[in-house]
C-alpha positions in Angstrom: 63.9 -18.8 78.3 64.4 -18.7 82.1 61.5 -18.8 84.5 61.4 -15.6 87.1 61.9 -15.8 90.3 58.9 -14.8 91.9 58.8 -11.3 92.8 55.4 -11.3 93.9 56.7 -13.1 97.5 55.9 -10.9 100.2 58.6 -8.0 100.8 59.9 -9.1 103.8 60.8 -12.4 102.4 63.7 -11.2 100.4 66.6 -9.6 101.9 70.1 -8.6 99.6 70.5 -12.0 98.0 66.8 -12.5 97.0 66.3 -9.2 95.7 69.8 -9.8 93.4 68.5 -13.0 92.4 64.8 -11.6 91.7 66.3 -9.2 89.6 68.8 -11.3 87.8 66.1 -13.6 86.6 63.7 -10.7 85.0 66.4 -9.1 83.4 67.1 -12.3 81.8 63.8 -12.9 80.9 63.6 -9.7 79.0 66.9 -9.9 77.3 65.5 -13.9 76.2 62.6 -11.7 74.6 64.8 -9.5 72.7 66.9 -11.9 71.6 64.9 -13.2 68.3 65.1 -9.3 67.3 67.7 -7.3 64.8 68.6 -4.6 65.4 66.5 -3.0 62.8 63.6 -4.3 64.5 64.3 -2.5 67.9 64.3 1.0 66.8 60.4 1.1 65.2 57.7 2.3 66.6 54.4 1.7 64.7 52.1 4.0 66.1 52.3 6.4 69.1 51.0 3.9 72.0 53.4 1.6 71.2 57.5 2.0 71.8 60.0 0.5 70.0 62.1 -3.0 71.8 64.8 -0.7 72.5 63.5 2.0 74.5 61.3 -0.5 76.0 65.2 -2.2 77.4 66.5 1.0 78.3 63.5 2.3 80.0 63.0 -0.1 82.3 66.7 0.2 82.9 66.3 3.7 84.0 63.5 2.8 86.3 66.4 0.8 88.2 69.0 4.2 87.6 66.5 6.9 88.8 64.1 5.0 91.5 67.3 2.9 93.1 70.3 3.3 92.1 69.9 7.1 92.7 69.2 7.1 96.3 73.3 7.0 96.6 74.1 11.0 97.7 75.7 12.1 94.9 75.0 9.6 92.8 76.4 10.2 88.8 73.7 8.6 86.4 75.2 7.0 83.8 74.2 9.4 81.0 72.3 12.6 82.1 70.6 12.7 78.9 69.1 9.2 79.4 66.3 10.5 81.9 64.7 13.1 79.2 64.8 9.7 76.6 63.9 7.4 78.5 61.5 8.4 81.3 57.6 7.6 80.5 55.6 10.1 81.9 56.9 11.0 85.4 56.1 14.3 85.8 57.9 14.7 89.1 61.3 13.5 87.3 61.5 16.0 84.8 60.6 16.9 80.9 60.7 14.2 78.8 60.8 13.6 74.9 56.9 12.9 73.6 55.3 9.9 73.4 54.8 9.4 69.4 58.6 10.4 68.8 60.5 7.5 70.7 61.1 5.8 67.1 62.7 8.5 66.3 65.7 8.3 68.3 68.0 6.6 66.1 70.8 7.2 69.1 71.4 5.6 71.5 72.3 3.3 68.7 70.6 -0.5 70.5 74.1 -2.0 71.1 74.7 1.7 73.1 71.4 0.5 75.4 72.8 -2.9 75.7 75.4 -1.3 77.2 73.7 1.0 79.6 71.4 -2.3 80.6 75.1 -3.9 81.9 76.2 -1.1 83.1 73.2 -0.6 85.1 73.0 -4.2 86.8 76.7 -4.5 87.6 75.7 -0.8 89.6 73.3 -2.5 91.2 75.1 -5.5 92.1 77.2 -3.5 94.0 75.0 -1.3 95.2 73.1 -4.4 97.1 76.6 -5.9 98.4 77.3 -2.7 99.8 74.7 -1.1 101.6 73.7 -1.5 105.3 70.5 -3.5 105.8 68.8 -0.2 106.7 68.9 1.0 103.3 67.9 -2.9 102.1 64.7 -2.4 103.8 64.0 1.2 102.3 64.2 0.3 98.5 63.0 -3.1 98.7 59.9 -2.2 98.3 60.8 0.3 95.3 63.2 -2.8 94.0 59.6 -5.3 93.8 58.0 -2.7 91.9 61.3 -2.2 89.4 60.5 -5.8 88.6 57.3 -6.2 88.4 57.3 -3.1 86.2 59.7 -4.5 83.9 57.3 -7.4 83.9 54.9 -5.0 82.3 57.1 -4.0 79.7 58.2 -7.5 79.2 55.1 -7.9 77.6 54.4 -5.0 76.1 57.8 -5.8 74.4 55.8 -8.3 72.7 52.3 -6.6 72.1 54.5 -3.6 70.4 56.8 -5.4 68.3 54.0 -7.8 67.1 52.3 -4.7 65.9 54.9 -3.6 64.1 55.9 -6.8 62.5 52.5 -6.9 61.0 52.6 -4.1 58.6 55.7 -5.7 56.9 54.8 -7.4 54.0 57.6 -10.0 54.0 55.4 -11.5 57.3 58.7 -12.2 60.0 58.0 -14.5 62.1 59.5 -13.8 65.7 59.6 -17.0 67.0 58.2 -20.4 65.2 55.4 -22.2 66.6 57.2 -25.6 68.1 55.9 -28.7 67.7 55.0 -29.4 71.4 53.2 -26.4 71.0 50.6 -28.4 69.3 46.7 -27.0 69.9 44.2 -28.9 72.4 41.4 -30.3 70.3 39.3 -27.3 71.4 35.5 -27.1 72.8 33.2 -26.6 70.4 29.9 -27.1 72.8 28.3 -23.8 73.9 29.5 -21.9 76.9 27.8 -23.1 80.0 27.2 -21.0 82.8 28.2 -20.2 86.5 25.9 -19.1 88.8 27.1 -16.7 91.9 24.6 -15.3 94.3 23.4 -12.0 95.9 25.2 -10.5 98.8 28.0 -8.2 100.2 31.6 -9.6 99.4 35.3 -8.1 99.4 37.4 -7.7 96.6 40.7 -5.5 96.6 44.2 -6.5 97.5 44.7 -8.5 100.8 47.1 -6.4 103.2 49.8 -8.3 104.2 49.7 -10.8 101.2 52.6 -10.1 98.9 52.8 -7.7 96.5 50.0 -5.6 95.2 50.0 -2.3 93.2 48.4 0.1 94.7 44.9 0.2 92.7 44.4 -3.1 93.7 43.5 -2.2 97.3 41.9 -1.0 99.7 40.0 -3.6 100.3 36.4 -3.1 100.2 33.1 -4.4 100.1 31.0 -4.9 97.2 26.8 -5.4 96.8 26.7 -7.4 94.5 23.5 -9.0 92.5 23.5 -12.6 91.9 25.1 -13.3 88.3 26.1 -15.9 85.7 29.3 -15.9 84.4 30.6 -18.0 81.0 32.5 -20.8 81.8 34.7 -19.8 79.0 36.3 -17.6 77.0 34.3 -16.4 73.9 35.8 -18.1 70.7 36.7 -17.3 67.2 34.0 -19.2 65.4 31.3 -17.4 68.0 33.0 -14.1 67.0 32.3 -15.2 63.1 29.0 -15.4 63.8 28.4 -12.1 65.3 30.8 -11.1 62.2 27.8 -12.9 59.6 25.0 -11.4 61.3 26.7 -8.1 60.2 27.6 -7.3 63.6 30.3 -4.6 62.3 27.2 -2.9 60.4 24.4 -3.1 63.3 24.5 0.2 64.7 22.0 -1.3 67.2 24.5 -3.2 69.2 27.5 -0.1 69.6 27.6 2.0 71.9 27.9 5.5 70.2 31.8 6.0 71.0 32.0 2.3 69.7 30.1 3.2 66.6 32.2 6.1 65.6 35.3 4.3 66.3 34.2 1.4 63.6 33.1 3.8 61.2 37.0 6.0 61.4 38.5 2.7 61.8 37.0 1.0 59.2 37.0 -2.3 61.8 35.6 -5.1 60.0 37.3 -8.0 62.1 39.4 -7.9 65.1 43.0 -6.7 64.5 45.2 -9.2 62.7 42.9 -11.0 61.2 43.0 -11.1 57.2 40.8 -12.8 54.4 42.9 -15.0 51.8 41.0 -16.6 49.0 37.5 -17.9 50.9 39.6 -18.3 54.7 40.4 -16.1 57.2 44.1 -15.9 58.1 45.4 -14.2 61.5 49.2 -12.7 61.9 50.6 -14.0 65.1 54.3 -13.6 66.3 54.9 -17.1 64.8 53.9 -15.5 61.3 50.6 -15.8 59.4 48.8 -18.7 60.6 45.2 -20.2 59.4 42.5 -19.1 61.8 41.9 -21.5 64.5 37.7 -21.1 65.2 38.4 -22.7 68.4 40.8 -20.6 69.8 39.6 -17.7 71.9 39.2 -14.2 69.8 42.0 -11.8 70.7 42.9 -8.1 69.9 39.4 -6.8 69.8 38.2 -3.9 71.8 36.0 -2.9 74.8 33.9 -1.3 72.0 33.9 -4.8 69.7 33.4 -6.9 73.4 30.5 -5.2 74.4 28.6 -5.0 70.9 29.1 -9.1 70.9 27.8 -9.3 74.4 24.5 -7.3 73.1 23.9 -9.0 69.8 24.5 -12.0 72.2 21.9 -11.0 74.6 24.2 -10.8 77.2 27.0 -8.6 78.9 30.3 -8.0 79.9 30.8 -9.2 83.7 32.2 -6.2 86.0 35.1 -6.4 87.6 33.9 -7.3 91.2 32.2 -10.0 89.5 35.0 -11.4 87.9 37.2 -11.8 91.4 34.2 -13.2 93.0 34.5 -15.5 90.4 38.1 -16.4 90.1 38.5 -16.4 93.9 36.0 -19.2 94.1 37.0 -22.2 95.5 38.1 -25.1 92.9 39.3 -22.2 89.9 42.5 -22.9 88.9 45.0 -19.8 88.5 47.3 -21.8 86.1 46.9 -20.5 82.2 48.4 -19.9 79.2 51.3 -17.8 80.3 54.5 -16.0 78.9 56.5 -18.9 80.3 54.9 -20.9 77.7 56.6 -19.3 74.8 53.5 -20.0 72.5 52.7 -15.9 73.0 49.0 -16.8 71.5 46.4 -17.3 72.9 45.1 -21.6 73.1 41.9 -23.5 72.8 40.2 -24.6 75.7 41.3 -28.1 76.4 37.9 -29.8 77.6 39.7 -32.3 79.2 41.1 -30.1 81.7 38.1 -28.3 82.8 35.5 -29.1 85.8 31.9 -29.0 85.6 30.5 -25.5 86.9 34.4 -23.6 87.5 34.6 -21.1 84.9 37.8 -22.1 83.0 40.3 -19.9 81.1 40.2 -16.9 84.0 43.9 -16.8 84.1 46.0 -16.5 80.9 45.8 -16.3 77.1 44.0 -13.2 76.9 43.2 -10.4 79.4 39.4 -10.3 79.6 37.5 -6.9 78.9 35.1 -6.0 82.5 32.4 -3.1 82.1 33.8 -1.8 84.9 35.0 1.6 84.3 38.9 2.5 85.5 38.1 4.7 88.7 40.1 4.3 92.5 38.3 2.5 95.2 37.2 3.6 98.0 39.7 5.0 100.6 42.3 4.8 97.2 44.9 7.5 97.8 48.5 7.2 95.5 51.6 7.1 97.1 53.9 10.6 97.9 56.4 11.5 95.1 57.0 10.5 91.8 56.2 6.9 92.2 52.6 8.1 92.9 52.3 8.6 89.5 52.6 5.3 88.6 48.9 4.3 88.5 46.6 6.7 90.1 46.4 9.5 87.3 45.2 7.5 84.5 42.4 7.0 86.5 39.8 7.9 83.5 38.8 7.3 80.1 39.8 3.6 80.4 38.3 0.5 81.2 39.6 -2.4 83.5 41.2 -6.2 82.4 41.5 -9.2 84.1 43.3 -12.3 84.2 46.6 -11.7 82.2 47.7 -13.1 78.9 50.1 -15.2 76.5 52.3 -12.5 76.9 51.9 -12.1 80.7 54.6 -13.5 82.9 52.3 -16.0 85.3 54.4 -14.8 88.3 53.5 -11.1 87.8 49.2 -12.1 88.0 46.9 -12.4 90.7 43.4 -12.5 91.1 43.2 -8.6 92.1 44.8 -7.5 89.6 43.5 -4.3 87.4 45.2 -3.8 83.9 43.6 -0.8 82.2 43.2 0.3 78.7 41.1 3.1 76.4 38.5 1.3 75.0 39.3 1.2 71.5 42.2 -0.1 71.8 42.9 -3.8 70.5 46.9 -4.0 70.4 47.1 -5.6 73.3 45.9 -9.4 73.9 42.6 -8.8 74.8 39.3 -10.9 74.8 36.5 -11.6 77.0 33.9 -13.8 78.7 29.8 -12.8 79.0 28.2 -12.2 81.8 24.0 -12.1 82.8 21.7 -11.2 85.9 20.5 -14.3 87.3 
């Protein structure tokens, strides 16, 4: 699999040629994702948050077609019907068909969205050799969001299709674990503890740094108490514990949205996870694999987070201090990342990690805050459709740090706020505790 070019370099950095070789790279990178796939494979959808591989490909396609490509005057799309299939939930674009019925769209057939992908870059190729550097400076901005954007979907690509992979009872494996994928031993001591003190400090986006989406900033200041952070991620055999002390049957320890979605749910575990015999077994995208205790737990929800960091006598960190934290000097932003192609999460290596840095910040699983999803202060969305893109899901949700397995390591930064309801588990999430000082 290709590496991206990084389109997080600031804007100004990449004029015609840097933009076309920017989005070259990504749209390689999700075509090397696709790739393992049939074509029976790209057209489900398993349940109505996720969207099947090929309207993931042809979405992010459109992006380029309706955000770009159509600032020609009298630009003809390539299919008119393609923006009511395959726009998201723009509101400013136009209808579109729901949510919970993409699987249903048997046509385009996926070689048809192939097609419209090819069609769609050779536009754009032009389109960049063509126009004046006036209109270079206009969309570049809109052209570094295209592919971060696709990022996005890059890995949701994976999240989605794992999901539905799971419920076939022949087990497919996407993509077999290699050997040089071999596990670290693991760290099997208890999670030490950072300690960060009282004050006022900044978090938010940097002006002027590279790219940022736009709830990332304003920058702001922050009270903040003095905290202790885990120096790690929580594992799986501290997650078995919580599991043996009942912890799914404690209604002492949920809160009372949490409770109710256990009891509908019937949780037991977190997602994937499967008892064979006397063992517990875990479906990854390399199949059914025996569950490793020292690998962090993955694909459990704020609600499952936050009754751990109870029965645990602890809490989930918010997300100011979590950037304190993995802003501090001597953290290290490398991680398990999609370039990795392991697309699960790893055991700590002890080996690698330094004596009071929290380790694991960045990669393997995006880590649950208590922080709720809501703008910062001064936060106003941009004019237009594109304004749409972030600001009105401000609600109901709850923020992620830190990026994943599945995360391009290009497309993460220390400021950046992923969002999610809090039952879901679908994506690869985990999390780290927290405690006043």
């Amino acid at each position: 699999m290709s590496t991206v070019v990084d389109p997080s370099n600031p804007a100004s950095a990449l004029g015609r040629d840097g933009l076309w070789e920017a989005y070259r790279r990504v749209r390689q990178t999700t075509e090397a994702l696709r790739a393992p796939l049939e074509v029976e494979d790209c057209v489900v959808q398993s349940m109505a948050e996720a969207s099947p591989t090929k309207w993931h490909m042809a979405h992010t396609t459109w992006f380029f077609e309706t955000f770009v490509l159509s600032t020609q005057a009298e630009y003809a799309p390539v299919d008119p019907k393609y923006s009511y299939l395959f726009n998201s939930y723009y509101n400013a674009i136009g209808e579109r068909i729901a949510r919970d019925r993409r699987g249903l769209m048997t046509r385009p057939t996926v070689a048809e969205v192939a097609r419209y992908r090819a069609e769609v870059d050779d536009r754009v190729r032009s389109f960049l050799d063509q126009v004046d550097d006036e209109m270079i400076d206009r969309i570049r901005g809109v052209m570094i969001l295209g592919l971060n954007h696709e990022q996005q979907h890059q890995e949701l690509l994976l999240t989605d299709i794992k999901h539905a992979l799971s419920f076939n009872p022949l087990g497919p494996v996407y993509q077999p674990r290699a050997a040089a994928q071999a596990r670290p031993r693991g760290d099997r001591e208890p999670a030490g503890w950072t300690a960060h003190g009282e004050g006022v400090r900044e978090i938010g986006h940097i002006e002027g740094s590279g790219f940022a989406y736009d709830n990332e900033g304003p920058r702001h200041k922050r009270f903040v108490h003095a905290f202790e952070l885990a120096n790690r991620l929580v594992t799986n055999r501290e997650y078995l514990a919580f599991m043996s002390d009942d912890g799914y049957a404690r209604p002492e320890f949920w809160l009372s949205d949490g409770w109710a979605a256990v009891s509908r749910n019937h949780w037991a575990a977190p997602l994937y996870w499967r008892m064979e015999g006397d063992r517990w077994r875990v479906f990854t995208l390399a199949g059914m694999l025996d569950l490793d205790l020292d690998e962090p737990v993955c694909h459990v929800s704020y609600y499952e987070a936050d009754a751990y960091a109870r029965w645990a006598g602890a809490r989930l960190p918010t997300e100011a201090e979590w950037e304190i934290a993995a802003t501090a000097d001597g953290v290290s932003q490398k991680g398990g990342f999609l370039e990795s192609e392991r697309f699960h999460p790893a055991p700590l290596d002890p080996s690698t990690t330094r004596r009071n840095v929290p380790a694991q910040l960045f990669g393997d699983v995006w880590e649950w805050t208590g922080s709720p999803y809501t703008p910062y202060p001064g936060f106003r969305p941009a004019a237009g459709a594109i304004g749409e893109y972030n600001g009105k899901f401000m609600c109901n949700q709850f923020v992620l740090r830190g990026g994943s397995c599945a995360t391009p390591g290009s497309h993460v930064r220390a400021t950046y706020r992923n969002f999610f309801p809090p039952e879901a588990r679908w994506q690869f999430t985990g999390f780290r505790l927290a405690r006043d000082a």
